[in-house]
N, C-alpha and C positions, 0 to 999 in steps of 0.2 A: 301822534300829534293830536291835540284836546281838539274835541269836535269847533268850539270858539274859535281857535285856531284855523282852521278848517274854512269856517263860514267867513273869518276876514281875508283868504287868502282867495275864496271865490267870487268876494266882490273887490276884490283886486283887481279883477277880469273886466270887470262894466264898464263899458262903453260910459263917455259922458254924454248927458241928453241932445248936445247940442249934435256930436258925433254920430249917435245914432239917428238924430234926425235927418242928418244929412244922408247918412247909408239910404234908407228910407226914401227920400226924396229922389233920390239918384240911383235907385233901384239896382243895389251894385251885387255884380255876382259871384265875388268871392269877397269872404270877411277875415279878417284876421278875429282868434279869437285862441285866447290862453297859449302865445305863442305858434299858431298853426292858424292854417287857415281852413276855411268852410265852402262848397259851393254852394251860391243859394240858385232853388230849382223850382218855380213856380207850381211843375208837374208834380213833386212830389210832398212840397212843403203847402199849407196851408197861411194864412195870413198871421194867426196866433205865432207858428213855428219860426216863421221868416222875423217875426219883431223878436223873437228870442235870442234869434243869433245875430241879427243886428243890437240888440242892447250887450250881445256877450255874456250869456247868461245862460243858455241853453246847456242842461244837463252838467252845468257845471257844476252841481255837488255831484253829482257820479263822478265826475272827472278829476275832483281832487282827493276824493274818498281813495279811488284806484291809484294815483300817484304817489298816494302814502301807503299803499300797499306793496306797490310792484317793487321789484327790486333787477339791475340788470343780471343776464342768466336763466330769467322765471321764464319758463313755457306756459302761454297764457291759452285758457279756452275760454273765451269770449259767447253767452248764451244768450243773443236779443241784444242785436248791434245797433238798432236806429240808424242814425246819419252818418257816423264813424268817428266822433269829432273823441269817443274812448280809445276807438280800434286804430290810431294814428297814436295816441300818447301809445298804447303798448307796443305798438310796433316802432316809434321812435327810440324807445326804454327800451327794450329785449330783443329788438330784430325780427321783421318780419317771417324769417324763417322760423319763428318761435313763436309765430302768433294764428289761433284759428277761428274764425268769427264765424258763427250761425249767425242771420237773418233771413226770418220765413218770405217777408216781404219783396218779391223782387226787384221792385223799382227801388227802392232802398237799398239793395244792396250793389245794385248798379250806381249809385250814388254814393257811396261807403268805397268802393273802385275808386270814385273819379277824387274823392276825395284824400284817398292815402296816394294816388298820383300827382295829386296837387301840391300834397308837402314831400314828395322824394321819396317814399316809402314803399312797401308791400305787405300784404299777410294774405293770408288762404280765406277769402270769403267765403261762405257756403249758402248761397239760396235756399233753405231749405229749413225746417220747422225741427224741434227738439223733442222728446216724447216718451214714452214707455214702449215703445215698440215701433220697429221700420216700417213705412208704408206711407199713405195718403192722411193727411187731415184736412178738415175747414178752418179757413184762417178768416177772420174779421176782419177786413182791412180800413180802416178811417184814414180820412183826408188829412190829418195834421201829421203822417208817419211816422208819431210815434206811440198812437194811442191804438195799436193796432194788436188783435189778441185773439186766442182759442176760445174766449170764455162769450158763452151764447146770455150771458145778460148783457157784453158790451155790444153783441150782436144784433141786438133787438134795438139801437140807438138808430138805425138805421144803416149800419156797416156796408159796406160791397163784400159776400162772403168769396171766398176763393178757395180751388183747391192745390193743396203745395205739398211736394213730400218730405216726409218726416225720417229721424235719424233715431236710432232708439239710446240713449244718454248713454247705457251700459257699453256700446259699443266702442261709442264715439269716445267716451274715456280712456277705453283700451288701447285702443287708436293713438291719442292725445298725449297720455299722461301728462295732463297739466299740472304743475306748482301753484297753480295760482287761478282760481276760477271768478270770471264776471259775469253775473246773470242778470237776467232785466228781460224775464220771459211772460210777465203780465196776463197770468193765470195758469202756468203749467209747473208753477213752484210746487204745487203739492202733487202733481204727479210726478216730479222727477227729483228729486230732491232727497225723496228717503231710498230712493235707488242708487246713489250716487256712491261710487266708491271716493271715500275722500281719505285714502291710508298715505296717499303721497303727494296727495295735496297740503299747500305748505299758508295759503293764504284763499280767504272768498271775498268779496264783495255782492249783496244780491240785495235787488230794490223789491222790496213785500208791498203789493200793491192793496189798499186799505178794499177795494172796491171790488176786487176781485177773491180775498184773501180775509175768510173772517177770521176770529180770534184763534178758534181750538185752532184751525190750520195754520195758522203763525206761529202757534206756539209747537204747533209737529216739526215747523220747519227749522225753529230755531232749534230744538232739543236734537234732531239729527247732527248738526253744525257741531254742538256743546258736546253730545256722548261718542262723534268721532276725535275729541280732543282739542277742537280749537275751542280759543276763548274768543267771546264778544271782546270787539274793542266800544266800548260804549263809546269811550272818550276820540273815537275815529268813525263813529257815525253821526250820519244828520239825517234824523227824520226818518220815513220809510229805508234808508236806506244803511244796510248793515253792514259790516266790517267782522270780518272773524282770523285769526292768525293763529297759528298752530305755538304754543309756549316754544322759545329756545332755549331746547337745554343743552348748549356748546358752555 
């Protein structure tokens, strides 16, 4: 599907002003948003994040990006879940038996719970950070829950740093074998990425954060994606965020 395509069908999604202003005014705490709904949670959203999901707009290009991806069947590995408002469309799509979300972020991921409880669902959360290797890392964590990350320049913004344990990709793949991987790990793209066995992976989706992710490392991380055999789908991305599918040759 053409990325124009794409961006008309996530603003399909928005809320009208008048609607969102009422959300807003009436401080309501679940939203309906791209067919499913959201809890909204004071403690772990910020004020930026909360008017996102009240206009229905929150991470909706991840969300349609993945939706032209996934297909039902796909074992999805989920790398940097945010709120869940992805980790319910896959697990609506494939079955939560079929779905396994990292989120380093605790309260987040307690929230990613309440959330695939809220639409009928399940999948395998994991509290826990992604990495080159098992053990302990510092996580950054910011108030808007979604800008939260390994990388010690967003740390210096003022973050609350935390410590959380880490899974090392190689394993967790083995573990997994996903068809279909979604990343959105806002700074550990270039440590895990060229580790990534992707021989049975069928599809990716991975948001390249501009801020964290200079040039030569965008283009390591795309050349990995390309020399394991998937192609960019240009025409199914928007923006930082990329689309790769492995050619079908049935």
């Amino acid at each position: 599907m053409a990325a124009k395509m794409l961006r008309l069908k996530a603003k399909r999604f928005r809320a009208s002003p008048l609607v969102e202003a009422w959300r807003k005014l009436t401080r309501q705490r679940q939203v309906p948003i791209a067919g499913f709904r959201l809890a909204v949670d004071d403690a772990v959203m910020n004020a930026r994040v909360r008017s996102q999901v009240y206009r229905g707009v929150y991470e909706m290009s991840k969300f349609v990006v993945a939706d032209a991806l996934m297909r039902p069947g796909d074992r999805v590995l989920e790398l940097g879940a945010g709120l869940g408002l992805v980790t319910v469309l896959a697990a609506s799509r494939c079955g939560g038996d079929a779905v396994i979300s990292f989120e380093a972020v605790p309260r987040n991921a307690e929230l990613i719970r309440r959330n695939l409880a809220l639409n009928g669902v399940t999948a395998d959360v994991r509290a826990r950070a992604i990495g080159k290797a098992d053990g302990t890392i510092d996580f950054f964590v910011a108030d808007d829950a979604i800008s939260s990350s390994t990388s010690t320049t967003r740390g210096e913004t003022g973050m609350a740093r935390i410590a959380v344990p880490c899974d090392d990709i190689r394993t967790v793949m083995a573990e997994v074998r996903p068809s279909v991987l979604l990343i959105d790990v806002e700074g550990t793209e270039t440590d895990i990425v060229p580790l990534i066995d992707l021989s049975g992976v069928r599809a990716v989706m991975i948001q390249v954060h501009g801020d964290v992710v200079d040039d030569a490392a965008a283009s390591t991380i795309m050349r990995a994606f390309l020399e394991a055999g998937l192609d960019h789908l240009h025409m199914c991305s928007i923006g930082n965020i990329w689309a790769f599918e492995r050619p079908d040759k049935a």
